[in-house]
C-alpha positions in Angstrom: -6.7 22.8 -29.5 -6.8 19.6 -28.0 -4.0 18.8 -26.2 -2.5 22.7 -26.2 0.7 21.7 -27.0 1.3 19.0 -30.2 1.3 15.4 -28.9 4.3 13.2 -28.9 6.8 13.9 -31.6 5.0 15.5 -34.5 6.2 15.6 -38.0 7.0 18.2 -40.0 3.3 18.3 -41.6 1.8 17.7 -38.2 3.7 20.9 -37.2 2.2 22.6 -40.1 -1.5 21.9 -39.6 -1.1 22.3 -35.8 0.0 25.8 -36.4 -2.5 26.8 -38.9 -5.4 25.2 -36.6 -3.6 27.5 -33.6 -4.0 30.4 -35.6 -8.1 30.6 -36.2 -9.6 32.5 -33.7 -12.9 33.4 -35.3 -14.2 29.9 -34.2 -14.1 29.7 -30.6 -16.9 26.8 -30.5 -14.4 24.1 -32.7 -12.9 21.4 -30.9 -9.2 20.4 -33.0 -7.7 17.3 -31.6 -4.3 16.1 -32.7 -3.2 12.6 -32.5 -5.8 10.6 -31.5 -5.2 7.2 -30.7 -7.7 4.6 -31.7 -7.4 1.6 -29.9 -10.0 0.0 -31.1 -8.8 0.3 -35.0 -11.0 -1.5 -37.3 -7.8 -2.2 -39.4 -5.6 -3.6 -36.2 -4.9 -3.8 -33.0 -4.6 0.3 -32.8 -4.8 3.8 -35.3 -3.7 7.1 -35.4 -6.1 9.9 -36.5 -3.7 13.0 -37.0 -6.5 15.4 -36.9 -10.0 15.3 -36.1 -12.0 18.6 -36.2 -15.4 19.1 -34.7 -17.8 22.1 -36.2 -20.6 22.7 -34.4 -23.7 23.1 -37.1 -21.5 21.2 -39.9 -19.8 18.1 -38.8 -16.5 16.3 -38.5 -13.5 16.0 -40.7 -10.7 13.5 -39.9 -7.0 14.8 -41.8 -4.1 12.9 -42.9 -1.2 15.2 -42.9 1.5 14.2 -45.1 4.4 16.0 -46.6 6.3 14.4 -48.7 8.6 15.9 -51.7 6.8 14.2 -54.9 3.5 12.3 -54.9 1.9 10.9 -58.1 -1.7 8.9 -58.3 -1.4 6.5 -61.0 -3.5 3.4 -61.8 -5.4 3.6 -58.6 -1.8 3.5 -56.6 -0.5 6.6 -54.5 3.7 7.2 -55.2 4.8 9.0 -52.2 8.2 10.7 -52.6 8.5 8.2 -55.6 7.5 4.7 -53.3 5.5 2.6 -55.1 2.3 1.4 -53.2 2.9 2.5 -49.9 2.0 0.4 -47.0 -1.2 2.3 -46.4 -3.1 4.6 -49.1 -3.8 7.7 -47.0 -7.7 7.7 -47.8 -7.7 3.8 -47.3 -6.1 5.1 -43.5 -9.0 7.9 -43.2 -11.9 5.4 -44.0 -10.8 2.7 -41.8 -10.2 5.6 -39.0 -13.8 6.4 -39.7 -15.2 3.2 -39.6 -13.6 2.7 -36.2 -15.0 6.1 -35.3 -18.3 5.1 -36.2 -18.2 2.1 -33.7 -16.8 3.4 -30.9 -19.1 6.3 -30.8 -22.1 3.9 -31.4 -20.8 1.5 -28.2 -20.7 4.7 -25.8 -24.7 5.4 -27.2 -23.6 8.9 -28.6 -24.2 7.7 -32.5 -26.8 9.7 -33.6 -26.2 8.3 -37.4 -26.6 11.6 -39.2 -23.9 13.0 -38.3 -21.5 14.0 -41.1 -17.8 12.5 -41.0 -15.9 13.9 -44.2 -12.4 13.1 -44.9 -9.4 15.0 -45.6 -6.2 14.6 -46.8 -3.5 17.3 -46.5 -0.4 17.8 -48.4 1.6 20.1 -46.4 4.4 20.6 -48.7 3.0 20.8 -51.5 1.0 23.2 -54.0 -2.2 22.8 -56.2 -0.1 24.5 -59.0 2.6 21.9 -58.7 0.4 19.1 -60.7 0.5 19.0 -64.0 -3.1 17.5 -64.3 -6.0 19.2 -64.5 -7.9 17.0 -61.6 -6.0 15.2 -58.9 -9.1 12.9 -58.3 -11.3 9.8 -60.1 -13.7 7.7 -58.8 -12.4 6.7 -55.8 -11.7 10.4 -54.1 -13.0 13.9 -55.0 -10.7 16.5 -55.2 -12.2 18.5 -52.6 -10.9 15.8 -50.3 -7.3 16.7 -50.7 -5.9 19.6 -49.4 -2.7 21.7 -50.2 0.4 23.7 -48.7 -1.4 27.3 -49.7 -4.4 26.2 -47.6 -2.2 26.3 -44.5 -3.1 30.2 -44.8 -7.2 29.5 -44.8 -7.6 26.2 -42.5 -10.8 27.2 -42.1 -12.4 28.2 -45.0 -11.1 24.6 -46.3 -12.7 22.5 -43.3 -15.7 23.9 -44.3 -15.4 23.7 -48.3 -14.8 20.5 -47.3 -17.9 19.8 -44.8 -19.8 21.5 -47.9 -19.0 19.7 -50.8 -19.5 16.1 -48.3 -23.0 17.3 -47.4 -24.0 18.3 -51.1 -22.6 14.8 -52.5 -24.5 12.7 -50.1 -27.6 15.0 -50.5 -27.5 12.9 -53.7 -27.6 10.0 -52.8 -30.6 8.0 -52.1 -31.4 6.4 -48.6 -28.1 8.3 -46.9 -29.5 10.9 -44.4 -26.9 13.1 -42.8 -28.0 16.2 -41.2 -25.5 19.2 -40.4 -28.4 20.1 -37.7 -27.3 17.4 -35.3 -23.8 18.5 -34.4 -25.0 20.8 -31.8 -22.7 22.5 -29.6 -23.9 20.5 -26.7 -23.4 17.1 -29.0 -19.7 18.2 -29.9 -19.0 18.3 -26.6 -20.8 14.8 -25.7 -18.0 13.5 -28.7 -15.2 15.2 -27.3 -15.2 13.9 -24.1 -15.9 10.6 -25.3 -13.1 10.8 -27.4 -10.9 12.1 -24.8 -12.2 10.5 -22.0 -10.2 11.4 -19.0 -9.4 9.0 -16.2 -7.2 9.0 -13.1 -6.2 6.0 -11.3 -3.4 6.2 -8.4 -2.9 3.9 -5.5 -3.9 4.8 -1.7 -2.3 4.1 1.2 -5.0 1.8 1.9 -4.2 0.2 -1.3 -0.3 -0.1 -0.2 -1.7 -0.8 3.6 -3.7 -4.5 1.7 -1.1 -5.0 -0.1 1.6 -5.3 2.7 -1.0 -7.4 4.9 -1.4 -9.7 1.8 2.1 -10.1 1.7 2.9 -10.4 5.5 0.2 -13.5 5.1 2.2 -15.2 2.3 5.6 -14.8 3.8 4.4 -15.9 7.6 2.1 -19.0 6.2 5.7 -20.2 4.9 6.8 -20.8 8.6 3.6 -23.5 9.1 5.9 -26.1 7.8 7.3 -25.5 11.9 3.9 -27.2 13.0 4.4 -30.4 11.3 6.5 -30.8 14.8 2.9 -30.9 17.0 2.0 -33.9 15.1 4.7 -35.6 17.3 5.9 -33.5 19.9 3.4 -32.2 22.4 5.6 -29.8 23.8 7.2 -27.4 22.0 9.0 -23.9 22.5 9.2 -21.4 19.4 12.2 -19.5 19.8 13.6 -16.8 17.8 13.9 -13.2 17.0 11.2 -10.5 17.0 9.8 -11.2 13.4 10.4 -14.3 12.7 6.7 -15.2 13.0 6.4 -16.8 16.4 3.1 -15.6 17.5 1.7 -16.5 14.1 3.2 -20.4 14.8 1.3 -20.2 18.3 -2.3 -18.5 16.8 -1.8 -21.7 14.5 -1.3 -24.4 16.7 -4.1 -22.7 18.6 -6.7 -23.0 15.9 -5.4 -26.3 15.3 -6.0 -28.0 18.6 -9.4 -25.8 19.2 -10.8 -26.4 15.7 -9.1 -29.3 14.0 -9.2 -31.6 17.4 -11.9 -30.3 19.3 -9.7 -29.3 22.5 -10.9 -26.4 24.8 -7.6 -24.1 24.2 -6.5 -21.3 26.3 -4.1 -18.8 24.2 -3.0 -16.6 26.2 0.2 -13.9 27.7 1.4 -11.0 29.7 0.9 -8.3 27.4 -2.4 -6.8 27.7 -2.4 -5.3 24.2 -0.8 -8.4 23.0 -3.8 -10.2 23.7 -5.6 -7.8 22.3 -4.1 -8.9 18.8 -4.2 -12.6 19.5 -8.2 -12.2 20.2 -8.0 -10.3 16.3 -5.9 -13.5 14.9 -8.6 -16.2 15.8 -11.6 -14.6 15.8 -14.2 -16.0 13.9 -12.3 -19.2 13.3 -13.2 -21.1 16.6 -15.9 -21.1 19.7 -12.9 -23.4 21.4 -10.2 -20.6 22.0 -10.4 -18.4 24.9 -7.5 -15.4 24.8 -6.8 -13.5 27.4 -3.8 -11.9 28.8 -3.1 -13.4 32.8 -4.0 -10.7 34.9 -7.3 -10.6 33.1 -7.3 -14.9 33.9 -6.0 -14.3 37.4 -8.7 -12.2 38.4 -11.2 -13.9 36.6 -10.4 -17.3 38.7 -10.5 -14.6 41.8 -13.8 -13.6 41.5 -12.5 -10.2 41.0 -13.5 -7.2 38.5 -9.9 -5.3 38.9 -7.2 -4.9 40.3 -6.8 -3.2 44.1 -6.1 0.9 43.0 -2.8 -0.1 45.4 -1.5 -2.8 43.8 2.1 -3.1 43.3 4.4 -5.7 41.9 3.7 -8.2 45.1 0.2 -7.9 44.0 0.8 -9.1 40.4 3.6 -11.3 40.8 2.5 -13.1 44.0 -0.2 -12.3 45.7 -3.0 -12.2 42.8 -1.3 -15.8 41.1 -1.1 -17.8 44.5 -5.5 -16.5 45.0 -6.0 -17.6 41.8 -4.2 -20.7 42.6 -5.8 -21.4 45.3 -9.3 -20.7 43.8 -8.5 -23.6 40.9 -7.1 -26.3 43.4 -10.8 -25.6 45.3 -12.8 -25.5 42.2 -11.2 -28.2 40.0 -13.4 -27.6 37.2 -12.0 -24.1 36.6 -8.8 -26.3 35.2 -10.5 -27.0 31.7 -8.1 -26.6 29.4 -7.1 -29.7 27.1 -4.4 -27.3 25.7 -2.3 -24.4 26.4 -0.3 -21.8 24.3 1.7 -19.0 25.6 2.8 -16.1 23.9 5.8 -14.2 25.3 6.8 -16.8 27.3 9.9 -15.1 28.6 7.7 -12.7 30.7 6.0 -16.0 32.3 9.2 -17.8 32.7 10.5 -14.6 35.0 7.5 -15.4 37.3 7.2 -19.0 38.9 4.1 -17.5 40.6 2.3 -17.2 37.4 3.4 -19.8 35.9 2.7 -22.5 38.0 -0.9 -21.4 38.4 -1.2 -21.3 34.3 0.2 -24.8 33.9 -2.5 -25.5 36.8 -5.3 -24.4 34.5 -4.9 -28.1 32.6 -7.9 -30.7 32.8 -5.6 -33.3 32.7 -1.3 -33.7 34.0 0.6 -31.0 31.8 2.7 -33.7 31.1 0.2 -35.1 29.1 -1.6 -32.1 27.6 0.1 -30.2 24.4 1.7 -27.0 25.1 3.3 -24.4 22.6 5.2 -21.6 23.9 6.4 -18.6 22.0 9.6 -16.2 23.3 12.6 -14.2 23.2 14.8 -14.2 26.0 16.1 -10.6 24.8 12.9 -9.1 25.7 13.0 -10.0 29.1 12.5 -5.9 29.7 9.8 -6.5 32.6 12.6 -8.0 34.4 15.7 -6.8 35.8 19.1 -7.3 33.9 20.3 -9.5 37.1 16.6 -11.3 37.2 16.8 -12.7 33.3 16.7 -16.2 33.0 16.7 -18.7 30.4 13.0 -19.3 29.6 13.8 -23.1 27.6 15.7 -23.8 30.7 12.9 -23.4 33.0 10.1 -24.7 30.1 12.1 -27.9 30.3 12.0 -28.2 34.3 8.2 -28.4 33.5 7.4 -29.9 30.4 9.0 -33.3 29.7 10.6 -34.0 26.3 10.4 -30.1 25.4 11.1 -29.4 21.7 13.3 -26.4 21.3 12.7 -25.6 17.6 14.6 -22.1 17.2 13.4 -19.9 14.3 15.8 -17.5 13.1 14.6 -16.0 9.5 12.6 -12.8 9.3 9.8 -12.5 7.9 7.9 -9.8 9.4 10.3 -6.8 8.8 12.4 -5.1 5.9 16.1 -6.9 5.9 17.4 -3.3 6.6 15.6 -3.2 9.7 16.3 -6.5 11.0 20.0 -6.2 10.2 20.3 -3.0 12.0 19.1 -4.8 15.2 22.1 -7.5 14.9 23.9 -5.0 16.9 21.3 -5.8 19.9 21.4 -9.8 19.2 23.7 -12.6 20.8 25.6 -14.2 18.4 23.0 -17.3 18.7 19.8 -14.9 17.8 21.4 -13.9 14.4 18.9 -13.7 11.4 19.4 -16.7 9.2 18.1 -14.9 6.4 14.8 -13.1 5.4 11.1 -13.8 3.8 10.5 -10.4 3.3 12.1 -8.8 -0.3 14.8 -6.2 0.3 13.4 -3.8 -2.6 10.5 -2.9 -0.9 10.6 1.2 0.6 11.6 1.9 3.7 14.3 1.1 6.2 16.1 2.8 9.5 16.2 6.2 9.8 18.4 8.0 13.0 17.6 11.3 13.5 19.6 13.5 15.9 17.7 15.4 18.5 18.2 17.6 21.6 15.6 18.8 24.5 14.9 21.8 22.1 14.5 20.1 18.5 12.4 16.9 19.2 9.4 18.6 19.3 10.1 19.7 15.7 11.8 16.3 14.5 8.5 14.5 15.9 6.1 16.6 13.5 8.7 16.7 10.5 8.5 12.7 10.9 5.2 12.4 11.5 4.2 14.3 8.4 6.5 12.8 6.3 5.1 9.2 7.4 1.6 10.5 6.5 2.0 11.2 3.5 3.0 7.0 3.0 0.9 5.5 5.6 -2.6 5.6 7.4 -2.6 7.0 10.3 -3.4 4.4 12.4 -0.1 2.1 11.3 1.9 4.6 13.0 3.1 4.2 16.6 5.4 6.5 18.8 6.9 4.3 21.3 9.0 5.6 24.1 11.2 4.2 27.0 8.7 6.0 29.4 5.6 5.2 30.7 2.6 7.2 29.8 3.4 10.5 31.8 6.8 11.0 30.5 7.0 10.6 27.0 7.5 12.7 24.9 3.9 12.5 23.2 2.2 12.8 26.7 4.3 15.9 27.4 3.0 17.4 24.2 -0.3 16.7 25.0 0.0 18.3 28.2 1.7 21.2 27.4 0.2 24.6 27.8 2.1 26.4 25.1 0.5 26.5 21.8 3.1 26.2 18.8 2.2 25.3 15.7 3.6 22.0 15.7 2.3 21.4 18.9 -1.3 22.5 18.0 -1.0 20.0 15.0 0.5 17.2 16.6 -2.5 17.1 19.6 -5.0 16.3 16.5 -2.8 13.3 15.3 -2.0 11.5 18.5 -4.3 9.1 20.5 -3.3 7.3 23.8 -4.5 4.1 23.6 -5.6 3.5 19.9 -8.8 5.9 17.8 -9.3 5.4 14.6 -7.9 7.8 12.4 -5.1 8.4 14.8 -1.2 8.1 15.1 -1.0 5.4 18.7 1.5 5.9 21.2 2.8 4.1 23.7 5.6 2.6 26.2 8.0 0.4 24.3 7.1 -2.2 27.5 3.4 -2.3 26.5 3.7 -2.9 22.7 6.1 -5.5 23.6 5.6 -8.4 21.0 3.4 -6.3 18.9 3.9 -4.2 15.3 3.0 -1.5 13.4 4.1 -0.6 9.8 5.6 2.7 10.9 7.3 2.9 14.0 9.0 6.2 15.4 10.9 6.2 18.7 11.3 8.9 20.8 13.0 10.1 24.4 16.1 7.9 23.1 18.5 9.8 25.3 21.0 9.9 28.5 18.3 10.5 30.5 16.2 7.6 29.9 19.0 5.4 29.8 20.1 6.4 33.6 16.4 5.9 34.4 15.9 2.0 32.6 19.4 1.3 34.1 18.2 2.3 37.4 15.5 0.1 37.7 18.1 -2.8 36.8 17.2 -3.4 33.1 19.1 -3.4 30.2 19.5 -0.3 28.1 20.3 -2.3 25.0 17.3 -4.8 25.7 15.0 -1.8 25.7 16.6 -0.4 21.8 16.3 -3.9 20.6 12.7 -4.4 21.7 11.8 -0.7 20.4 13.5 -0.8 16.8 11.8 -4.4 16.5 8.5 -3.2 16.4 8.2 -1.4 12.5 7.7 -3.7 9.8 8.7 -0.8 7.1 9.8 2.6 8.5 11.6 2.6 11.7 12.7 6.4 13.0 14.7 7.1 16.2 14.8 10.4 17.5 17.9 10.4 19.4 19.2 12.3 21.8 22.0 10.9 23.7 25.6 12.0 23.5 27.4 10.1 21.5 28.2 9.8 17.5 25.8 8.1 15.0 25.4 4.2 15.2 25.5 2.6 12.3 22.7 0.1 13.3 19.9 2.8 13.0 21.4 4.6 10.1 19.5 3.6 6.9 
């Protein structure tokens, strides 16, 4: 029986003929189907067969059940339970359900064309004994091709009777050659599965993964109405909130001095891995763009390969920009850029060093060449607390007739997320509202932890985000640099517990493919992932990013600004649950 249990919400002669079909088990090699849905009905849009039975070395025979209380063939009109020409004459129904049976078989290139399709209908409820005619039947129907409540007890003896008496009538009749012989088992089978073809279809996380990056793309190209300023202004700052599209703005404006106006363009910021996902944003669109984060630049103007293995802050911050300084005021050609965009600004703005050797890269006065500069002055985090500075203030000292254009509506993250980091915002950086629907899944989750648990919380989360997202659009981020975190201690740990063993095969310093990222939340400053968990969120870290003068707060904002969909803190410090990470 095809499905095993009745389909849908049978009737009471469905019922019937469902359990008499159950109840022959001397023909293993029959194939019943109930209620099979036609939806390419020859007679409308769609069709019902209540029965269709398949016997191998006979044929098939579809079945009408009905069971009404009085029926009465009169004049070439069916009366059922006294209605007068019903809507549909039940062997009207079976011959349309056979035509259509017919044609759909043919289309799949099954249709043999011999193979015999009787017809049946079956009065559930009622007895031969109950007419008072001799011969329910005339020239349109045989009586053979009605069948009553006492064959409920001999289901199969009828199918065949009925396979029989179709054969032996057609065996009459010139030029129609139907042939028992062709309804092999292997042929039955060929029909059934045509019939029931099965199909799955589900969405992937990859699916869900181009999906969110279509819609990302929608919601940021909305902000480009924010470059109709470079038609007039030739300086202008993009300030705003983590997700409210800045760097997209910049990659624009970018493109659109490189490509549209021919201008040699350098795009460029602190961030090493930043860069990294600039140099993804314009590839391919323009030969004019080159992106690099500064150090990379500084060195490159050096002469220099890397870095000294001794460097230290003087080295970065002073000595390395003044060299490279020096090296374009020697070689003037090395200052060939007809325009400049910064991303992160608020890192530069910290460093007149590096700055004044970036606005030095300029073929002609920086007063006259267009600059665009993106930043947040609440992730100043390289910086210490009593270092931070206003970045417009000191873009202004520097570039005549600055634009400020402040952009304050999300469109990068969920609204649940972004409104839980209003408890980390100045009253000025408030989200004015948000691109991004609020029906979307996902949100802020706060999970409390302790020195012995987060181990466990980290592979209960992890797993849990798996099962929603590819691996690589996850990202552990933690206060600590790469030795103290909490995935680097699992890495390096010596003891071999299960979650332990099982969270070294999903976690990759640096990026792999295939593989959950982790990382400081100072290097993926200014970057994203759809999934973001952070960890080490605890008394101890804070003491340590206090100690080194930088905001505590500054450091949550920047971390729980980094998911687009699921953000997870795993945290461990002493005090009760904030509402601004709760979902």
């Amino acid at each position: 029986m095809i499905p095993p249990e009745p389909r849908g919400k049978p009737n009471r002669s469905e019922r019937a003929l469902f359990s008499a079909f159950e109840g022959i088990l001397d023909r293993p090699d029959w194939v019943v189907i109930h209620s099979l849905a036609i939806g390419q009905h020859r007679a409308g849009l769609s069709g019902e067969i209540d029965f269709l039975v398949l016997v191998p070395g006979k044929g098939i025979v579809i079945i009408e059940a009905k069971s009404p209380a009085y029926v009465e063939y009169k004049a070439g009109r069916w009366h059922l339970d006294r209605t007068p020409s019903p809507s549909k004459d039940p062997l009207q129904q079976l011959d349309g359900a056979r035509r259509s049976l017919r044609r759909l078989l043919k289309n799949a290139g099954i249709l043999q064309g011999t193979e015999p399709i009787a017809r049946l209908v079956w009065f559930t409820s009622l007895g031969r004994y109950q007419f008072v005619n001799r011969t329910p039947g005339d020239l349109q129907f045989f009586e053979w091709e009605l069948g009553w409540q006492e064959d409920l007890e001999k289901p199969a003896w009828l199918i065949e009777r009925v396979l029989d008496e179709h054969l032996a009538w057609f065996n009459e009749v010139d030029e129609v050659a139907i042939d028992p012989a062709s309804m092999t088992a292997e042929h039955v089978a060929e029909i059934s599965t045509t019939l029931l073809a099965d199909f799955t279809a589900s969405r992937s996380k990859a699916d869900d993964r181009r999906d969110r990056a279509d819609r990302e793309k929608r919601l940021l190209a909305e902000q480009k109405f924010a470059l109709e300023l470079l038609a007039t202004n030739p300086h202008i700052y993009f300030e705003g909130p983590a997700g409210t599209g800045k760097s997209f703005l910049l990659v624009e404006a970018a493109v659109r001095f490189a490509r549209d106006l021919g201008m040699p363009t350098l795009l460029t910021c602190w961030n090493v891995l930043m860069a990294e996902e600039l140099r993804s944003l314009v590839r391919g669109r323009t030969q004019l763009i080159d992106v690099d984060d500064l150090n990379t630049v500084m060195l490159r103007l050096c002469g220099l390969a890397a870095n000294p293995a001794d460097a230290d802050d003087t080295w970065y911050r002073e000595t390395l920009p003044q060299r490279a300084l020096k090296a374009v005021t020697e070689q003037p050609h090395l200052a060939k850029y007809q325009a400049l965009c910064i991303d992160e600004f608020q890192d530069v703005a910290c460093e007149p060093h590096v700055l004044n050797l970036v606005l030095a890269l300029t073929a002609a006065p920086v007063a006259y060449t267009p600059v665009v500069l993106a930043g947040d002055d609440r992730q100043q985090i390289l910086a210490g607390s009593g270092d931070r500075k206003s970045s417009v203030s000191i873009a202004r000292k520097h570039l005549p007739g600055l634009v400020h254009a402040r952009v304050r509506r999300n469109c990068r993250m969920l609204p649940s997320i972004a409104d839980s980091l209003s408890k980390f915002l100045d009253p000025a950086f408030k989200f004015t509202g948000h691109r991004m629907p609020n029906t979307l899944p996902g949100g802020s989750t706060r999970v409390e932890v302790d020195e012995n648990s987060d181990v466990a919380a980290l592979a209960v989360t992890l797993r849990e985000l798996l099962t929603e997202y590819e691996a690589d659009d996850i990202v552990v981020l933690s206060p600590f640099a790469s030795k103290g975190s909490l995935a680097a201690r699992v890495l390096r740990s010596e003891t071999k517990t299960p979650d332990e063993i099982w969270l070294r095969k999903q976690l990759a310093h640096e990026g792999g493919a295939g593989k959950v990222r982790w990382y400081s939340i100072s290097k993926f400053k200014g970057l994203d992932a759809d999934a973001v968990i952070v960890t080490d969120i605890n008394d101890t870290a804070k003491k340590w990013v206090e100690s080194a003068g930088h905001s505590w707060d500054d450091f949550r904002y920047v971390a729980g600004s980094r998911a687009k969909y699921r953000s997870v803190l795993l945290d461990g410090q002493n005090e009760t649950a904030e509402e601004a990470w709760e979902t």
